[in-house]
SELO-468403 format. One line per 10 residues: number of its first residue (from 1); their letters; for each residue y, x, z of C-alpha. Coordinates in steps of 0.02 Angstrom, whole numbers. Each point is the difference from the previous one (the first is absolute). Layout:
N
NUM = a = Y X Z ~ ...
***
This chain:
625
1 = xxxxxxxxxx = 400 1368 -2028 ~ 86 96 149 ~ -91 -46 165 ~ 160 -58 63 ~ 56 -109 -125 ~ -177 -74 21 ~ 22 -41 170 ~ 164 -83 -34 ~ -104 -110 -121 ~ -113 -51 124
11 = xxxxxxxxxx = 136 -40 152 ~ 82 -114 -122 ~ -190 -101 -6 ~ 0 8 162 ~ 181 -48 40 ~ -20 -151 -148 ~ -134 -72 80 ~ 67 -9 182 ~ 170 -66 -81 ~ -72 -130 -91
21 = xxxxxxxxxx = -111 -53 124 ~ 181 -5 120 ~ 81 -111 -166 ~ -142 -102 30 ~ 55 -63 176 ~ 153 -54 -57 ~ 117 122 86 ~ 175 21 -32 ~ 14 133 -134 ~ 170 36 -5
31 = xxxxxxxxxx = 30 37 191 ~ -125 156 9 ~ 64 171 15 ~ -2 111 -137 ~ -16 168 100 ~ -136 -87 94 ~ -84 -40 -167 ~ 20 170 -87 ~ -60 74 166 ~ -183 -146 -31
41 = xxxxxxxxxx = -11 92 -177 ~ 6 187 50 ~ -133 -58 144 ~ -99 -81 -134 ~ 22 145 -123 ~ -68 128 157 ~ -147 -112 47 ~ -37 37 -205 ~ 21 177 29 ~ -133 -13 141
51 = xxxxxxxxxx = -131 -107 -108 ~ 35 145 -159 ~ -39 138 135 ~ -164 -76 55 ~ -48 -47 -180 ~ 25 189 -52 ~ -117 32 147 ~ -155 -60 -82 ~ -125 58 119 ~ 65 -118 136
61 = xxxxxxxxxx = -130 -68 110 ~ -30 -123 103 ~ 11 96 163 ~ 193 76 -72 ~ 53 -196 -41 ~ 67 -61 165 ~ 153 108 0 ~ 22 -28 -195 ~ -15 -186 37 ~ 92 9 144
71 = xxxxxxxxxx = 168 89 -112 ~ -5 -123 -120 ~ -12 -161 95 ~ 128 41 102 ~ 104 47 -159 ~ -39 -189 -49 ~ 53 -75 152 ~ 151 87 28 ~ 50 -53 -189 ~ -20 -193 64
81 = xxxxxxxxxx = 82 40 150 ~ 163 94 -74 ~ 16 -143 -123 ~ 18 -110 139 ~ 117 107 87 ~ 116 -45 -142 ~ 20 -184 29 ~ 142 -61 119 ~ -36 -21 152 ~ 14 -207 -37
91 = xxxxxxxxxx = -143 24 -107 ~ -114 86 116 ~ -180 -25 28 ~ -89 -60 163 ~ -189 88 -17 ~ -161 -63 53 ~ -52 178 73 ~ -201 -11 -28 ~ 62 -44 -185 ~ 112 154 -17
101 = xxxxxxxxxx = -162 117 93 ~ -132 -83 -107 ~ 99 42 -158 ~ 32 161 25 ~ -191 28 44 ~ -33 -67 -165 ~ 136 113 -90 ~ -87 145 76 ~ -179 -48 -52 ~ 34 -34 -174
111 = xxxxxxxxxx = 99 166 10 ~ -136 92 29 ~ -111 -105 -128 ~ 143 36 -128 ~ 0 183 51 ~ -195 19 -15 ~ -5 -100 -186 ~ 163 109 -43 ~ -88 165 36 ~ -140 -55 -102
121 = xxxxxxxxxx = 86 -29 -168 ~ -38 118 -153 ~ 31 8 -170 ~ -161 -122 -42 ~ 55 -117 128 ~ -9 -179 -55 ~ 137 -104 -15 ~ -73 -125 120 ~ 17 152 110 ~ 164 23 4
131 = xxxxxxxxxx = 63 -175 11 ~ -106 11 156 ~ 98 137 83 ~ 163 -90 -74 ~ -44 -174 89 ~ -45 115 167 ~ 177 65 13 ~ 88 -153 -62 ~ -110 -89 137 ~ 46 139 131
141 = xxxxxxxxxx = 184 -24 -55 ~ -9 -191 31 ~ -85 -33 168 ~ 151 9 109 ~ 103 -106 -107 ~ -115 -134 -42 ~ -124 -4 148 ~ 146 49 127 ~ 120 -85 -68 ~ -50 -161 -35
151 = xxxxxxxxxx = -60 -8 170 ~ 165 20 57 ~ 158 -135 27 ~ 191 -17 10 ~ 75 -15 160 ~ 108 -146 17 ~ 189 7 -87 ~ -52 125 -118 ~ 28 19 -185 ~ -175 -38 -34
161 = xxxxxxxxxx = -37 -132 120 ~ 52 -163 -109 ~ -160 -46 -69 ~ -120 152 -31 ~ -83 15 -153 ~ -189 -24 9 ~ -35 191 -29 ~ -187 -40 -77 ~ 89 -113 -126 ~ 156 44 -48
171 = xxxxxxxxxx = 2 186 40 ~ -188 -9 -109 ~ 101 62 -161 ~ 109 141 77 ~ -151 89 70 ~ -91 -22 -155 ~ 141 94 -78 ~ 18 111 123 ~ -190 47 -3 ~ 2 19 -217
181 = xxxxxxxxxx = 153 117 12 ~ -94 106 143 ~ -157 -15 -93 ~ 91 50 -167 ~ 84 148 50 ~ -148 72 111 ~ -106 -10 -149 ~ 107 81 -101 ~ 22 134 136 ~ -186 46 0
191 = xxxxxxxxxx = -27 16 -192 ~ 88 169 9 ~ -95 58 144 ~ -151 -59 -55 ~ -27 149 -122 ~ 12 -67 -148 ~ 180 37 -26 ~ -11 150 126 ~ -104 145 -68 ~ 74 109 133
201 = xxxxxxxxxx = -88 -135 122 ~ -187 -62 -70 ~ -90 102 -150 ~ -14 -147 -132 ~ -178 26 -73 ~ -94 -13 168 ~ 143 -107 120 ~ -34 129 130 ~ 165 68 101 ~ 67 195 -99
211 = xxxxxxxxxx = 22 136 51 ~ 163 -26 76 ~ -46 -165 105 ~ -159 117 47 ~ 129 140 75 ~ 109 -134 85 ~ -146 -87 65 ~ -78 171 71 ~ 180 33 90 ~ -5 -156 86
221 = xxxxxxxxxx = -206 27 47 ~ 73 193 49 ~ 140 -90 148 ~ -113 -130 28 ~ -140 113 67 ~ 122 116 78 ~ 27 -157 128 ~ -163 -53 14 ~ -80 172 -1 ~ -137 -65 -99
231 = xxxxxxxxxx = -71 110 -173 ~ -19 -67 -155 ~ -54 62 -154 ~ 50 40 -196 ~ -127 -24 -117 ~ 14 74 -186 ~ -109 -71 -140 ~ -20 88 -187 ~ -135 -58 -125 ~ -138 149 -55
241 = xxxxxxxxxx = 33 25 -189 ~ 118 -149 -21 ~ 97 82 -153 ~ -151 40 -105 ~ -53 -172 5 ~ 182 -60 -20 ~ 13 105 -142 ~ -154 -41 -92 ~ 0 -181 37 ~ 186 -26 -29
251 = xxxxxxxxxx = 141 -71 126 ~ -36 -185 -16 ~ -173 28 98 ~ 63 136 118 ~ 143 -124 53 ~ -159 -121 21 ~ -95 107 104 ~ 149 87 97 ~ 50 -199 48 ~ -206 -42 30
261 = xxxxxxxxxx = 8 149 123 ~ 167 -52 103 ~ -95 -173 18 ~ -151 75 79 ~ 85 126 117 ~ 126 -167 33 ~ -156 -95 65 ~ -95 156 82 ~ 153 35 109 ~ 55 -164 16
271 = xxxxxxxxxx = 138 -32 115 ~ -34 167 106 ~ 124 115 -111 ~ 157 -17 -113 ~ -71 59 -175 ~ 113 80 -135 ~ -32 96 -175 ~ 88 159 -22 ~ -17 -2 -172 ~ -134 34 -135
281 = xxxxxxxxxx = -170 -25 91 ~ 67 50 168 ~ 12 -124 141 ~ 58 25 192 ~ -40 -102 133 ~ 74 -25 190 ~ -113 -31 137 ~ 59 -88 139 ~ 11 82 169 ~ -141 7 135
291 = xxxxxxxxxx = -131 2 -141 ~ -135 145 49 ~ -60 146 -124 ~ -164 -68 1 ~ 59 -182 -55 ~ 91 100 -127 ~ -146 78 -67 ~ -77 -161 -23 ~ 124 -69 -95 ~ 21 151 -123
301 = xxxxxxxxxx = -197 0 -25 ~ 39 -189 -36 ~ 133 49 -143 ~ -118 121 -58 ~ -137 -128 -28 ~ 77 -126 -48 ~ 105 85 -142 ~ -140 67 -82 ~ -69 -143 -30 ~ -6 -38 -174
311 = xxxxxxxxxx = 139 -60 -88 ~ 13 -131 -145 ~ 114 -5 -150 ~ -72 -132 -130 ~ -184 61 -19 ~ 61 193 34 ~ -87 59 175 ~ 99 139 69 ~ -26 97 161 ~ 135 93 126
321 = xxxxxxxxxx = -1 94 153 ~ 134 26 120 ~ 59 170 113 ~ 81 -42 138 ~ 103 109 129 ~ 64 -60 179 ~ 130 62 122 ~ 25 -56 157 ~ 183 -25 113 ~ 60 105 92
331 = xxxxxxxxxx = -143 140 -6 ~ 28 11 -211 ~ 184 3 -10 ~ 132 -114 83 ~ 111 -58 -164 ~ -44 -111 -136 ~ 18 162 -111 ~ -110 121 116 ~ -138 -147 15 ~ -22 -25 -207
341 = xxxxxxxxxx = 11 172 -50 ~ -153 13 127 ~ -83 -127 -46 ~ 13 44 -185 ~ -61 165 43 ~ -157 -92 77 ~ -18 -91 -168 ~ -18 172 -105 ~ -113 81 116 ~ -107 -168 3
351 = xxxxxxxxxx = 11 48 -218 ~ -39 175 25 ~ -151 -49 92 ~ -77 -97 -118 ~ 95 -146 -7 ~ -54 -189 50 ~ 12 72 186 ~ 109 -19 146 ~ 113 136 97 ~ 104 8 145
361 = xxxxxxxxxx = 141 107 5 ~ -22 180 73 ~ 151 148 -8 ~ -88 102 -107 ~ 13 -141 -145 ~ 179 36 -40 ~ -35 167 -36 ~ -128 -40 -113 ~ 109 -142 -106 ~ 141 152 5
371 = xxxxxxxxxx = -116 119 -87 ~ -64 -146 -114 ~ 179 -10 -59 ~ 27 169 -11 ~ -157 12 -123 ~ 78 -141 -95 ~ 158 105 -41 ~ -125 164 -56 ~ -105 -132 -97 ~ 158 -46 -111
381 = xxxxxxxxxx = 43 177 -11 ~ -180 72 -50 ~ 5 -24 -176 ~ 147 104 -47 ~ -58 146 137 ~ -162 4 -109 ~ -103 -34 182 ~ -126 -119 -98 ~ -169 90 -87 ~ -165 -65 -55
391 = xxxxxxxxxx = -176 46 58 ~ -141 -56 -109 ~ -170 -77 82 ~ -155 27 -152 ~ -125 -131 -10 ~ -174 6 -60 ~ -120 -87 -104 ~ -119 -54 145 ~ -147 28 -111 ~ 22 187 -54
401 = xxxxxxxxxx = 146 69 85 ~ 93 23 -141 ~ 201 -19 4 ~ 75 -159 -50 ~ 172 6 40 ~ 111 26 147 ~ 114 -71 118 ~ 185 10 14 ~ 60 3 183 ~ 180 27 63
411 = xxxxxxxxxx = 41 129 130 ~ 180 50 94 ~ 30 154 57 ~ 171 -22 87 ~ 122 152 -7 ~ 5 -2 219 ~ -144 -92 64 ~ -144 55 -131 ~ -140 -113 -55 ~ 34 -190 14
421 = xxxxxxxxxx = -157 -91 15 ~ 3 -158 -122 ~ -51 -120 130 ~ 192 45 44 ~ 101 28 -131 ~ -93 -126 -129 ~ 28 -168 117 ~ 180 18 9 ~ 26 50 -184 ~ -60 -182 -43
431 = xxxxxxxxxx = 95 -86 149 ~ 158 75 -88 ~ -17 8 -174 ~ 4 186 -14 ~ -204 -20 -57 ~ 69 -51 -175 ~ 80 141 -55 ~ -122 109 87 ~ -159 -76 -77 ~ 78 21 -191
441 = xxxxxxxxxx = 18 190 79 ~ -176 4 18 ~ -51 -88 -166 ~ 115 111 -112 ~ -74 150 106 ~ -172 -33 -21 ~ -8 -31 -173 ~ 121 172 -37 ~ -148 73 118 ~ -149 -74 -102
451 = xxxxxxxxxx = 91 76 -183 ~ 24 161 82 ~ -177 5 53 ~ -63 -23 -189 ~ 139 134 -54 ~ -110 106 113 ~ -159 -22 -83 ~ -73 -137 108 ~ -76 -139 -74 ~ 83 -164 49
461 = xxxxxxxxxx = -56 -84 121 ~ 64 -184 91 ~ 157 27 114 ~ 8 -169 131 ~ 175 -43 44 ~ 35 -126 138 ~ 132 -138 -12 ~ 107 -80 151 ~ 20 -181 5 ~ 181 16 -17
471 = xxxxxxxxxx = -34 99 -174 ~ -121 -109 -65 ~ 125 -137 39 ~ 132 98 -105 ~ 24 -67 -153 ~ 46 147 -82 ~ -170 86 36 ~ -83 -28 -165 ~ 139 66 -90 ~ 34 143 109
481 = xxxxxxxxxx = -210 34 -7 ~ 35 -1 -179 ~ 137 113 -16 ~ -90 125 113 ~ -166 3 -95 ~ 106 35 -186 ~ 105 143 104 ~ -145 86 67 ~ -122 -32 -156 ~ -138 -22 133
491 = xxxxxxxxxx = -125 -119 -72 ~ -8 -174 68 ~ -199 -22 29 ~ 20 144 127 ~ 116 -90 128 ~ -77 -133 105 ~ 127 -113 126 ~ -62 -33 159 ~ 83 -173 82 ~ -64 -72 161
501 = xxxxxxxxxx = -54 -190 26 ~ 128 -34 76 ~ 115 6 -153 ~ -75 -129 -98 ~ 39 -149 114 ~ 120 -68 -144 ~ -142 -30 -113 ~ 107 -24 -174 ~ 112 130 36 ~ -128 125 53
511 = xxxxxxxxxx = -99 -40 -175 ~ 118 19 -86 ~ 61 173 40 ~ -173 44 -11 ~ -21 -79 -155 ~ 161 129 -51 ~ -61 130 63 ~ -184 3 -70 ~ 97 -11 -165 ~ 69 156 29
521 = xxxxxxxxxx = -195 67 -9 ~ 14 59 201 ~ -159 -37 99 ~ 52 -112 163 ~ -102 -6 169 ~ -5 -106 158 ~ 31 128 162 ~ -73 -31 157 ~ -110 -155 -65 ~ -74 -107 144
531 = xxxxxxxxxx = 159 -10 111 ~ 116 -108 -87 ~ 12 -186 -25 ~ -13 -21 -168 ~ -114 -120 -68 ~ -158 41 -108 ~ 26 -146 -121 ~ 150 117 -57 ~ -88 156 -15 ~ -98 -55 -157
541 = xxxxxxxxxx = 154 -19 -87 ~ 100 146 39 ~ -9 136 -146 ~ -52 146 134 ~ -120 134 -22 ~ -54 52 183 ~ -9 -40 177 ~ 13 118 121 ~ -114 -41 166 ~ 109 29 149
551 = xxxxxxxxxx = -46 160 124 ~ -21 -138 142 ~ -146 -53 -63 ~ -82 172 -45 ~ 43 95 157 ~ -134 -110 120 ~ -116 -21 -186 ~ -143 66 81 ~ 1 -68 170 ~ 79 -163 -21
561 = xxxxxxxxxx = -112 -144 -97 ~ 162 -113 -34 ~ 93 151 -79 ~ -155 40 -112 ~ 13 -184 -39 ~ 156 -13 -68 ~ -29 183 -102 ~ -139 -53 -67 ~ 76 -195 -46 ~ 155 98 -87
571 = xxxxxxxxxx = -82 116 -116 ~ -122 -132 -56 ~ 163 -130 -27 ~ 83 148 -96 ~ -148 28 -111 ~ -10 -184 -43 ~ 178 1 -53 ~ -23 169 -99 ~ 88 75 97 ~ 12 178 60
581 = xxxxxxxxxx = -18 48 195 ~ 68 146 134 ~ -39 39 152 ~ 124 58 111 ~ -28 111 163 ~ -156 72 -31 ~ -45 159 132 ~ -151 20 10 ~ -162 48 -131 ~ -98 -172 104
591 = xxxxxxxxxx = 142 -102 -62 ~ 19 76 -196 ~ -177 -36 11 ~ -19 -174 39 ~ 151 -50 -92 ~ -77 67 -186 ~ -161 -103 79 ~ 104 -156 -14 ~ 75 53 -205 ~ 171 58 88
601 = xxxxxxxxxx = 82 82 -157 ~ 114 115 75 ~ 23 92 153 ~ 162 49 93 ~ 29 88 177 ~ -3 187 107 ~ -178 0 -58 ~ 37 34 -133 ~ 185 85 9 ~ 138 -27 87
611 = xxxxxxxxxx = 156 -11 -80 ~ 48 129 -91 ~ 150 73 -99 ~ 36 18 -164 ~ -79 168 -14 ~ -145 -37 89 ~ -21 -116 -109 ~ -39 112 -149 ~ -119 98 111 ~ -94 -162 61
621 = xxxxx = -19 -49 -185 ~ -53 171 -70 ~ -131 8 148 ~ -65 -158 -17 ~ -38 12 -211
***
């Protein structure tokens, strides 16, 4: 509903209830003006204007009241006023001053009451809530007509001055109607700026303010500050790995969790900041002014903590971090658009850093994000340039050095800027999508590799292939593993899957792909075991082959006790399950050593090759037999 239409909704609350409350004292109707009272309803309608404008304004505070208060009382008052401007002049009112003063006090106070409540409405407000705010204006609206008023008396030879009516009694019912009509309409006024008829207003899943409240709101903070010469800040909030546990775990508990995590930044921040969500798992928030960088800090490292707690969803335990980037007014920009592009460049540097970290903005960011974006377009472009080739990493039987298979492992080599390390390119092809088409790329490569290598005269040997969550998530993987193995004729015992931990949250879905894929007569391993959250009550019952002990844990092997520990603990679990186990990152003899001390089947890492290429590959293999 237009904002002005709106406000003429509201002035015709407010002008009901002052006119009823006038019907009430028994004043002659038919002599009042009706320039005087059209002149009432357009004051009434701009007194809702002003109440709209400072409900838009969401981050009100107290402090910023006063003047808002201030507006709109005397918008009530000089409704009551014009009203009575329209009766003749036989009809007029003699006023008990302190009357008249104290209720226009009150009109202001509840103003400002009404404002406060007003800017506090969401989309999950209650309903108790916004009868609240409804009674606060109606009540603002009614002071000078019923406490004024009634006060008041006829002079002598009036209209009015018969017999007056006893205004508690007989006036009881016309203010009672005059307060349901005001009551009535205001309600119905705030339902569409509520949010939940508003999308444009409040994001529905979370009742937070959207994106375009957020800008509004950060125009307002942008004049406000220019007055008071005060900074503020603009915080920007994105979950770590948000999609891949969206994806695997299905909307229904990602709109759980993304509505669990506006609660806990809503009660971490409190009533220091507007809060909004951008969209997806992004959320913004505006500081108010004056508060210093190091109170900022504390905050975000308060988000941080308090959003990775674990979160709940029926007897599922799932864990998120947060990045979060901050820029500050004026030194970051000086428009609402200058400020979030900024602070969203904080945000990815805060991901490129590791993530579940904290950044302020510096002028070198942008540059970065530009170049990020930039990469983005090549990435989509790669494939058809033919920019993408495999390298191949052997591993060894721990025992007698022997060849067991190799690794797959993608590489870019980009036509202008050369060798794109992974740890670049690899990120942002599963933030966009692009890792889907790129990982069957590498799957239908590798196993065209592995035939080509027994055309040769090699013996076959196991090719490992790793998966992205957002492929094992496809559902047309099986089928398109399948195809791939009939078109290439490679045999199905020499490919082995790696997947991570992390994409077997959704325990029946995860099975059950596995369960598809083990059909297929593909060997499947767990990547990078020991750093997800999986449980081990599901590990007994997953139809995998291998796990793969993480290079964390065998880099410090030999001077850290806690990472022998947990080598140790992992090849002994593997062997209980039958199952098979590699160690990843091996460099050094010491290390090989203690590792085949321990039963550590196979052995992967520069000490025993780097990665290699495809010809290579035939040399490593004829010098190792």
């Amino acid at each position: 509903m237009p904002l002005l239409g709106v406000s003429a909704l509201l002035g015709i609350g407010i002008w009901l209830a002052a006119f009823f409350a006038l019907l009430a004292m028994e004043l002659p109707v038919a002599s009042r003006s009706v320039s005087m009272l059209i002149l009432s309803l357009i004051l009434s309608a701009a007194t809702g204007l002003a109440a709209l404008l400072f409900r838009i304004r969401s981050n009100a505070r107290w402090i910023s009241l006063l003047p808002s208060a201030l507006l709109l009382g005397a918008g009530f008052c000089s409704v009551g006023f014009a009203m009575l401007a329209t009766l003749p002049r036989d009809a007029r009112l003699t006023y008990e001053e302190r009357w008249i003063a104290l209720s226009a006090i009150l009109s202001f106070l509840l103003s400002a009451i009404a404002i406060r409540v007003l800017a506090s409405l969401s989309s999950s407000a209650s309903t108790f809530k916004r009868i609240a705010a409804a009674l606060l204006i109606g009540g603002a609206a009614l002071c000078l007509p019923v406490l004024g008023l009634i006060q008041s008396s006829y002079p002598k030879g009036s209209l009015a001055a018969g017999e007056p009516a006893d205004p508690f009694t007989a006036g009881t019912l016309g203010i009672v109607i005059g307060l349901i009509a005001s009551i009535a309409l205001i309600s119905i006024l705030l339902l569409p700026f509520s949010g939940r008829s508003s999308g444009e207003q409040y994001d529905t899943l979370s009742g937070l303010p959207g994106r375009g409240l957020f800008e509004k709101s950060l125009q307002v903070a942008i004049s406000e500050a220019e007055r008071e010469r005060q900074p503020f800040a603009v915080m920007f909030l994105d979950l770590d790995r948000f999609k891949n546990v969206n994806d695997s775990l299905g909307h229904n508990v990602g709109d759980h969790l993304l509505q669990t995590v506006a609660n806990r930044i809503r009660e971490c921040v409190a009533d220091k900041a507007l809060i909004a969500r951008l969209g997806g798992d992004e959320f913004a928030i505006l500081f108010r002014a004056g508060l210093s960088r190091d109170s900022l800090l504390l905050t975000a490292g308060h988000l941080l903590s308090d959003i990775s707690r674990p979160l709940f969803f029926g007897e599922m335990e799932i864990h998120l971090t947060t990045s979060i980037g901050i820029s500050m007014y004026p030194s970051d920009g000086e428009t609402p658009v200058s400020l979030m592009k900024n602070a969203e460049a904080a945000l990815y540097s805060a991901k490129d850093e590791g993530k579940n970290t904290i950044r302020f903005y510096l002028p070198n960011m942008n540059s970065t994000l530009r170049e990020s974006v930039l990469l983005e377009t090549d990435l989509r472009k790669a494939l058809e340039r033919e920019e993408f080739y495999l390298v191949y990493q052997p591993q060894i039987h721990a025992a007698t050095g022997e060849v067991a298979g190799v690794e797959a492992l993608l590489r870019w080599k980009h036509g202008k800027k050369g060798i794109i390390p992974p740890s670049d390119f690899i990120p942002l092809a599963e933030e966009t999508g692009v890792i889907v088409q790129i990982g069957d790329w590498v799957l239908r490569t590798a196993c065209r590799q592995s035939r080509e290598w027994q055309r040769q005269g090699l013996p076959p040997i196991r090719i490992a292939v790793n998966l992205s969550g957002r492929q094992f998530l496809n559902k047309g993987l099986v089928p398109f593993i399948k195809r791939t193995l009939l078109e290439t004729g490679m045999d199905p015992s020499h490919l082995e899957l790696e997947i991570t931990e992390s994409m077997t949250l959704d325990v029946e879905r995860s099975f059950s792909t596995l369960r598809e894929l083990k059909q297929l007569g593909v060997s499947i391993s767990i990547d990078d075991f020991g750093t997800g959250y999986s449980s081990l009550s599901y590990l007994k019952n997953f139809p995998v082959d291998c796990l793969k002990i993480d290079q964390s844990f065998v880099r410090e092997l030999l001077s850290e006790t806690n990472d022998r520990s947990i080598v140790s603990t992992i090849i002994t679990l593997a062997h209980n399950l039958n199952l098979r186990v590699v160690a990843e990152g091996v460099e050094s003899e010491e290390q090989l050593a203690y590792l085949a001390s321990y039963g550590c089947d196979e052995i992967q890492g520069y000490y025993i090759s780097r990665p290699i290429s495809e010809e290579d590959v035939l040399r490593f293999l004829k010098k190792s037999s």
